[in-house]
C-alpha positions in Angstrom: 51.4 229.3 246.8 53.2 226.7 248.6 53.3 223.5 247.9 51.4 220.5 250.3 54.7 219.0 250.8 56.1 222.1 252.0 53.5 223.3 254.0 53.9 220.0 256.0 57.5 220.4 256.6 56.9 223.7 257.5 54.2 222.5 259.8 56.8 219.8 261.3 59.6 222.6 262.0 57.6 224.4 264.1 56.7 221.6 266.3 60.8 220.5 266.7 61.4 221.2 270.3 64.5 224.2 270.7 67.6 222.0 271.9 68.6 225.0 274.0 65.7 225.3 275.5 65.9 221.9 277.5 68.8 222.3 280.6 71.9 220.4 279.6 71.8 218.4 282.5 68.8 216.7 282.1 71.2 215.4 278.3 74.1 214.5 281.0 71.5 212.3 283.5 70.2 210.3 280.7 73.8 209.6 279.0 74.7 208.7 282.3 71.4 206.3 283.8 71.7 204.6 280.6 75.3 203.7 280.1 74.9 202.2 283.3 74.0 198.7 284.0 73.1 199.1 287.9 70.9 201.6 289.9 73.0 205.3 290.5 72.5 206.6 293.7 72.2 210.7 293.8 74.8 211.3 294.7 77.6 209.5 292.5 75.3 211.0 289.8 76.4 214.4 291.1 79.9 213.6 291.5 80.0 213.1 287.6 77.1 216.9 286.7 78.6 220.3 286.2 79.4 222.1 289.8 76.1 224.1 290.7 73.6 221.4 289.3 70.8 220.8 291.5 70.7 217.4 290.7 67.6 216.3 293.1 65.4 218.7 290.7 67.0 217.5 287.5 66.2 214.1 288.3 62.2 214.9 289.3 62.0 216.5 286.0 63.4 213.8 284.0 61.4 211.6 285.9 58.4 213.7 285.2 59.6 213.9 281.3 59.5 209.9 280.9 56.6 209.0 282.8 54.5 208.8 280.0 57.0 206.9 277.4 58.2 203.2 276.8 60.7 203.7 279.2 60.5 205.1 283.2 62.8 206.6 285.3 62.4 204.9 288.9 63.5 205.2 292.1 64.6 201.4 293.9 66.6 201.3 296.8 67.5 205.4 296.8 69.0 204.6 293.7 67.9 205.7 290.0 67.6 203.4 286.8 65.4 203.5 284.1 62.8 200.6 284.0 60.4 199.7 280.8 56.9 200.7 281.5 55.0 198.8 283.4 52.0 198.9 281.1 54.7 197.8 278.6 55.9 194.0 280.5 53.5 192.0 278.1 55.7 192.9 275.4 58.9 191.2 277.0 57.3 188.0 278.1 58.5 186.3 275.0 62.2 187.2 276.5 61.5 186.1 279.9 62.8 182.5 281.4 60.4 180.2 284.1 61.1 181.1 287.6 60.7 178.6 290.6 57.8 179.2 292.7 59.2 179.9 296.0 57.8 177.0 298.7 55.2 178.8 301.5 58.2 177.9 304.0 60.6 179.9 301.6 57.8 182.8 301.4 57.0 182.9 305.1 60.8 182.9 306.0 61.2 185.9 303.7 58.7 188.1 305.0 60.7 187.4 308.7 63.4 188.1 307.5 62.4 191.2 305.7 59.9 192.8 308.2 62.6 191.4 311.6 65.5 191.6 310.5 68.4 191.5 311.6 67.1 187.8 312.6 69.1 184.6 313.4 68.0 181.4 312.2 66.6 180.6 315.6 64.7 183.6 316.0 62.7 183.2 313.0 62.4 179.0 314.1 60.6 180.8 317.4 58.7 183.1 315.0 57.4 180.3 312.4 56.7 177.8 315.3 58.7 174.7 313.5 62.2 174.0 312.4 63.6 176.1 309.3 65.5 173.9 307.1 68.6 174.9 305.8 67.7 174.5 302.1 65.0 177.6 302.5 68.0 179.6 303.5 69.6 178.7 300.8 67.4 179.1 297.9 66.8 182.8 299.1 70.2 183.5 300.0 70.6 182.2 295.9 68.0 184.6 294.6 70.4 187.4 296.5 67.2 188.8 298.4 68.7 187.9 301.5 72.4 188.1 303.1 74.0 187.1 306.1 74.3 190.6 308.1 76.6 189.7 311.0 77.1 187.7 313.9 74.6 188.1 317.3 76.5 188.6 320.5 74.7 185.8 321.7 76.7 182.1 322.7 77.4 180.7 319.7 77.3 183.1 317.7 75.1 183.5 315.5 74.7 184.4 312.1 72.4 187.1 311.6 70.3 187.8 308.2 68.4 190.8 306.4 67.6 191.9 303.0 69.3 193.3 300.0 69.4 195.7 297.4 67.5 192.8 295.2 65.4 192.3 297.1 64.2 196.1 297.2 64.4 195.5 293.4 62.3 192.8 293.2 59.3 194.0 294.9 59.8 197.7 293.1 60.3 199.2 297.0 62.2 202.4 297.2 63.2 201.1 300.9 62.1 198.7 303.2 59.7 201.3 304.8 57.0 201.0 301.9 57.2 197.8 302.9 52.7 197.3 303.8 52.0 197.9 307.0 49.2 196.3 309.7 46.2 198.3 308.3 47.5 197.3 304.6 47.8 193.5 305.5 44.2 193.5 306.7 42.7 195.4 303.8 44.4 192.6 301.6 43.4 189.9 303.6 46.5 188.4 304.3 45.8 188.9 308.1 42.7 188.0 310.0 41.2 190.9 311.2 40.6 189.5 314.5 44.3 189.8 315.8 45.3 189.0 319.6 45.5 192.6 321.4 48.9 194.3 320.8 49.7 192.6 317.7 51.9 194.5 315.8 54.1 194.9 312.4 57.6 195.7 312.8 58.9 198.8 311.0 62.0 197.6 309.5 65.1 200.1 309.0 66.6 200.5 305.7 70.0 201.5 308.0 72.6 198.4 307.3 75.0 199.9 310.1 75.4 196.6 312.3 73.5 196.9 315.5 74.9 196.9 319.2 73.9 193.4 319.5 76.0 192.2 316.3 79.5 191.5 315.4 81.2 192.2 311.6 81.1 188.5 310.0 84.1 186.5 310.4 86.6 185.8 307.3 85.3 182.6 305.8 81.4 182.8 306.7 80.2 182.8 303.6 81.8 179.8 302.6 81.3 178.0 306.2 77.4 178.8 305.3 77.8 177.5 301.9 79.3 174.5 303.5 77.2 173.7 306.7 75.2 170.3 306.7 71.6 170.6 306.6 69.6 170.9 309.9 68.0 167.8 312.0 64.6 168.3 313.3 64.7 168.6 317.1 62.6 165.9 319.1 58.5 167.3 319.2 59.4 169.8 316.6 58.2 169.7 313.0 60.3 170.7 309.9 59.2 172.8 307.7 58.6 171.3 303.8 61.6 173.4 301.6 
Protein backbone atom coordinates (compact mmCIF):
# COMPACT_ATOMS: atom_id res chain seq x y z
CA UNK A 1 0.00 0.00 0.00
CA UNK A 2 1.31 3.39 -0.73
CA UNK A 3 2.52 5.56 1.42
CA UNK A 4 0.58 9.22 2.45
CA UNK A 5 3.49 10.96 1.12
CA UNK A 6 3.33 9.26 -2.06
CA UNK A 7 -0.09 9.24 -2.60
CA UNK A 8 0.09 13.13 -2.39
CA UNK A 9 2.73 13.47 -4.83
CA UNK A 10 0.94 11.25 -6.89
CA UNK A 11 -2.06 13.39 -6.33
CA UNK A 12 0.04 16.65 -7.25
CA UNK A 13 1.33 15.04 -10.72
CA UNK A 14 -1.83 14.64 -12.02
CA UNK A 15 -2.89 18.17 -11.43
CA UNK A 16 0.64 19.58 -13.35
CA UNK A 17 -0.79 21.23 -16.36
CA UNK A 18 0.93 19.26 -19.89
CA UNK A 19 3.50 22.00 -21.23
CA UNK A 20 2.52 20.96 -24.66
CA UNK A 21 -0.65 21.34 -24.24
CA UNK A 22 -0.57 25.19 -23.90
CA UNK A 23 0.30 26.92 -27.68
CA UNK A 24 3.85 28.22 -27.64
CA UNK A 25 2.91 31.44 -28.45
CA UNK A 26 1.03 32.39 -25.62
CA UNK A 27 5.16 31.41 -23.81
CA UNK A 28 6.59 33.94 -26.59
CA UNK A 29 3.79 36.93 -25.69
CA UNK A 30 4.50 36.76 -22.08
CA UNK A 31 8.47 36.73 -22.52
CA UNK A 32 7.94 39.46 -24.73
CA UNK A 33 5.09 41.97 -22.66
CA UNK A 34 7.25 41.45 -19.83
CA UNK A 35 10.82 42.20 -20.90
CA UNK A 36 9.31 45.27 -22.05
CA UNK A 37 9.21 48.42 -20.08
CA UNK A 38 6.44 50.35 -22.40
CA UNK A 39 2.99 49.31 -23.84
CA UNK A 40 3.52 46.80 -27.33
CA UNK A 41 1.13 47.59 -29.85
CA UNK A 42 -0.15 44.33 -31.93
CA UNK A 43 1.40 44.62 -34.24
CA UNK A 44 5.26 45.03 -33.30
CA UNK A 45 4.28 41.97 -31.13
CA UNK A 46 3.67 40.20 -34.42
CA UNK A 47 6.61 41.29 -36.08
CA UNK A 48 8.65 39.41 -33.38
CA UNK A 49 5.75 35.63 -33.21
CA UNK A 50 6.27 32.69 -35.54
CA UNK A 51 4.80 33.41 -39.30
CA UNK A 52 1.08 32.12 -39.17
CA UNK A 53 0.36 33.16 -35.43
CA UNK A 54 -2.94 34.72 -35.07
CA UNK A 55 -1.66 37.00 -32.64
CA UNK A 56 -5.16 39.07 -31.95
CA UNK A 57 -6.45 35.52 -30.46
CA UNK A 58 -3.29 34.71 -28.64
CA UNK A 59 -3.46 37.88 -26.88
CA UNK A 60 -7.47 37.53 -25.85
CA UNK A 61 -6.56 34.25 -24.46
CA UNK A 62 -3.70 35.32 -22.45
CA UNK A 63 -5.67 38.03 -21.46
CA UNK A 64 -8.37 35.75 -20.50
CA UNK A 65 -5.61 33.37 -18.70
CA UNK A 66 -4.45 36.37 -16.22
CA UNK A 67 -7.55 37.94 -15.44
CA UNK A 68 -7.93 36.34 -12.40
CA UNK A 69 -4.10 36.51 -11.08
CA UNK A 70 -1.82 39.18 -9.31
CA UNK A 71 -0.98 40.48 -12.49
CA UNK A 72 -3.50 41.62 -15.76
CA UNK A 73 -2.94 41.85 -19.19
CA UNK A 74 -4.49 45.32 -20.37
CA UNK A 75 -5.22 47.04 -23.17
CA UNK A 76 -4.19 51.30 -22.97
CA UNK A 77 -3.87 53.25 -25.89
CA UNK A 78 -4.18 50.00 -28.51
CA UNK A 79 -1.22 48.92 -26.89
CA UNK A 80 -0.71 45.80 -24.49
CA UNK A 81 1.20 45.72 -20.94
CA UNK A 82 0.59 43.89 -18.15
CA UNK A 83 -0.76 45.89 -15.11
CA UNK A 84 -0.97 44.58 -11.26
CA UNK A 85 -4.52 43.84 -10.34
CA UNK A 86 -6.53 46.41 -9.54
CA UNK A 87 -7.96 44.70 -6.49
CA UNK A 88 -4.27 44.37 -5.68
CA UNK A 89 -3.16 48.61 -5.59
CA UNK A 90 -3.52 48.60 -1.70
CA UNK A 91 -0.55 46.47 -1.58
CA UNK A 92 1.73 49.11 -3.41
CA UNK A 93 0.72 52.19 -1.52
CA UNK A 94 3.66 51.87 0.71
CA UNK A 95 5.83 52.29 -2.77
CA UNK A 96 3.87 55.09 -3.96
CA UNK A 97 5.15 59.01 -3.76
CA UNK A 98 2.44 62.22 -3.01
CA UNK A 99 1.20 63.57 -6.13
CA UNK A 100 0.02 67.36 -6.54
CA UNK A 101 -3.53 67.84 -6.74
CA UNK A 102 -4.09 69.37 -9.99
CA UNK A 103 -5.80 73.15 -9.46
CA UNK A 104 -9.83 73.18 -10.84
CA UNK A 105 -8.26 75.56 -13.58
CA UNK A 106 -5.65 72.74 -14.35
CA UNK A 107 -8.60 70.07 -14.29
CA UNK A 108 -11.10 72.10 -16.37
CA UNK A 109 -8.33 72.97 -18.94
CA UNK A 110 -7.66 69.24 -19.26
CA UNK A 111 -11.01 68.01 -19.92
CA UNK A 112 -10.89 70.93 -23.07
CA UNK A 113 -8.20 69.84 -24.15
CA UNK A 114 -9.02 66.24 -24.08
CA UNK A 115 -12.77 66.21 -25.20
CA UNK A 116 -11.73 69.57 -28.12
CA UNK A 117 -8.76 68.92 -29.08
CA UNK A 118 -6.82 69.90 -31.31
CA UNK A 119 -7.45 73.38 -29.24
CA UNK A 120 -5.30 76.61 -29.15
CA UNK A 121 -4.82 78.37 -26.08
CA UNK A 122 -7.42 80.90 -27.10
CA UNK A 123 -10.03 78.53 -27.96
CA UNK A 124 -10.13 76.95 -24.74
CA UNK A 125 -9.84 80.96 -23.04
CA UNK A 126 -13.42 81.27 -25.18
CA UNK A 127 -14.50 77.89 -23.84
CA UNK A 128 -13.59 78.53 -19.95
CA UNK A 129 -14.89 82.14 -20.13
CA UNK A 130 -11.56 83.72 -18.37
CA UNK A 131 -7.92 83.94 -19.15
CA UNK A 132 -5.79 80.58 -19.04
CA UNK A 133 -2.58 81.22 -17.46
CA UNK A 134 0.42 79.93 -18.74
CA UNK A 135 1.49 78.02 -15.64
CA UNK A 136 -1.78 75.50 -16.06
CA UNK A 137 -0.23 74.73 -19.38
CA UNK A 138 2.64 73.99 -18.08
CA UNK A 139 2.06 71.78 -15.25
CA UNK A 140 0.03 69.48 -17.70
CA UNK A 141 2.24 69.73 -20.43
CA UNK A 142 4.95 68.36 -17.26
CA UNK A 143 2.73 65.46 -16.26
CA UNK A 144 3.09 64.56 -20.33
CA UNK A 145 -0.91 64.27 -20.61
CA UNK A 146 -0.88 66.91 -22.94
CA UNK A 147 1.40 68.06 -26.08
CA UNK A 148 1.62 70.71 -28.37
CA UNK A 149 0.01 69.09 -31.70
CA UNK A 150 0.82 71.67 -34.37
CA UNK A 151 0.31 75.06 -35.48
CA UNK A 152 -3.48 76.54 -36.51
CA UNK A 153 -3.63 78.17 -39.95
CA UNK A 154 -4.89 81.03 -38.26
CA UNK A 155 -2.81 84.74 -38.02
CA UNK A 156 -0.41 84.15 -35.64
CA UNK A 157 -0.16 81.06 -35.61
CA UNK A 158 -1.01 79.19 -33.20
CA UNK A 159 0.03 76.51 -31.24
CA UNK A 160 -2.39 73.79 -31.12
CA UNK A 161 -2.73 71.03 -28.11
CA UNK A 162 -4.18 67.44 -27.55
CA UNK A 163 -3.55 64.50 -25.41
CA UNK A 164 -0.99 61.69 -25.18
CA UNK A 165 -0.40 58.32 -24.80
CA UNK A 166 -0.11 59.20 -20.83
CA UNK A 167 -2.71 60.56 -20.60
CA UNK A 168 -4.71 57.36 -22.07
CA UNK A 169 -2.56 55.66 -19.42
CA UNK A 170 -3.54 57.52 -16.66
CA UNK A 171 -7.16 57.30 -16.84
CA UNK A 172 -6.88 53.36 -17.91
CA UNK A 173 -8.76 54.49 -21.51
CA UNK A 174 -8.04 52.14 -24.32
CA UNK A 175 -8.62 55.48 -26.59
CA UNK A 176 -9.97 58.65 -26.27
CA UNK A 177 -13.51 57.34 -27.37
CA UNK A 178 -14.33 55.62 -23.92
CA UNK A 179 -13.80 58.86 -22.92
CA UNK A 180 -17.87 59.38 -20.83
CA UNK A 181 -20.07 60.70 -22.84
CA UNK A 182 -23.31 63.39 -22.31
CA UNK A 183 -25.70 60.62 -20.83
CA UNK A 184 -22.58 59.36 -18.61
CA UNK A 185 -21.76 63.01 -17.30
CA UNK A 186 -25.37 63.41 -16.13
CA UNK A 187 -25.71 60.11 -14.47
CA UNK A 188 -22.53 61.12 -12.46
CA UNK A 189 -23.57 64.38 -11.77
CA UNK A 190 -20.98 66.32 -13.11
CA UNK A 191 -23.50 68.05 -15.50
CA UNK A 192 -26.76 69.64 -14.56
CA UNK A 193 -29.34 67.91 -16.09
CA UNK A 194 -31.10 70.87 -17.19
CA UNK A 195 -28.63 71.74 -20.15
CA UNK A 196 -29.38 74.74 -22.78
CA UNK A 197 -31.03 72.84 -26.02
CA UNK A 198 -28.37 71.46 -28.32
CA UNK A 199 -25.71 71.06 -25.79
CA UNK A 200 -23.46 68.59 -26.77
CA UNK A 201 -20.08 66.46 -25.91
CA UNK A 202 -17.62 66.36 -28.52
CA UNK A 203 -16.44 62.93 -29.73
CA UNK A 204 -12.83 63.20 -29.72
CA UNK A 205 -10.58 61.20 -32.40
CA UNK A 206 -7.95 59.08 -31.26
CA UNK A 207 -6.40 59.92 -35.08
CA UNK A 208 -3.14 62.27 -34.40
CA UNK A 209 -2.82 62.84 -38.38
CA UNK A 210 -2.64 66.88 -38.22
CA UNK A 211 -5.87 68.34 -39.43
CA UNK A 212 -6.44 70.65 -42.63
CA UNK A 213 -6.52 73.53 -40.39
CA UNK A 214 -2.92 72.76 -38.86
CA UNK A 215 0.61 73.12 -39.79
CA UNK A 216 3.67 70.44 -38.58
CA UNK A 217 5.34 72.48 -35.56
CA UNK A 218 8.20 74.59 -36.30
CA UNK A 219 11.94 73.52 -35.18
CA UNK A 220 12.42 75.07 -31.87
CA UNK A 221 8.64 75.14 -30.45
CA UNK A 222 9.16 73.23 -27.77
CA UNK A 223 11.73 75.20 -26.36
CA UNK A 224 10.03 78.70 -27.51
CA UNK A 225 7.00 77.23 -25.22
CA UNK A 226 9.32 76.32 -22.57
CA UNK A 227 10.60 79.82 -22.80
CA UNK A 228 7.48 82.11 -23.37
CA UNK A 229 6.66 84.71 -20.49
CA UNK A 230 3.67 84.04 -18.62
CA UNK A 231 0.35 85.66 -19.85
CA UNK A 232 -1.21 89.20 -18.68
CA UNK A 233 -4.83 89.24 -18.01
CA UNK A 234 -6.67 91.28 -20.68
CA UNK A 235 -8.68 94.42 -19.44
CA UNK A 236 -12.45 93.06 -18.02
CA UNK A 237 -11.16 89.54 -18.18
CA UNK A 238 -10.45 87.43 -15.15
CA UNK A 239 -7.45 85.04 -14.76
CA UNK A 240 -7.86 81.93 -13.81
CA UNK A 241 -6.15 80.84 -10.16
CA UNK A 242 -3.11 78.03 -11.41
Amino acid sequence: MASLAEKRMEDAEDHVTDPQARPEELRLLEALLFASAEPIDQAALAKRMPEGVDVKAALAQLQAEYASRGVNLVRVANKWTFRTAGDLAWLMTRETTETKKLSRAAIEVLAIVAYHQPVTRAEIEEIRGVVTSKGTLDVLLETGWIRPRGRRKTPGRPLTFGTTEAFLSQFSLEALSDLPGLDELKGTGLLDSRLPSGFNVPSPSDDPTLREDEDPLDPGDSLELLLAPAAEPEEGGGKDSA
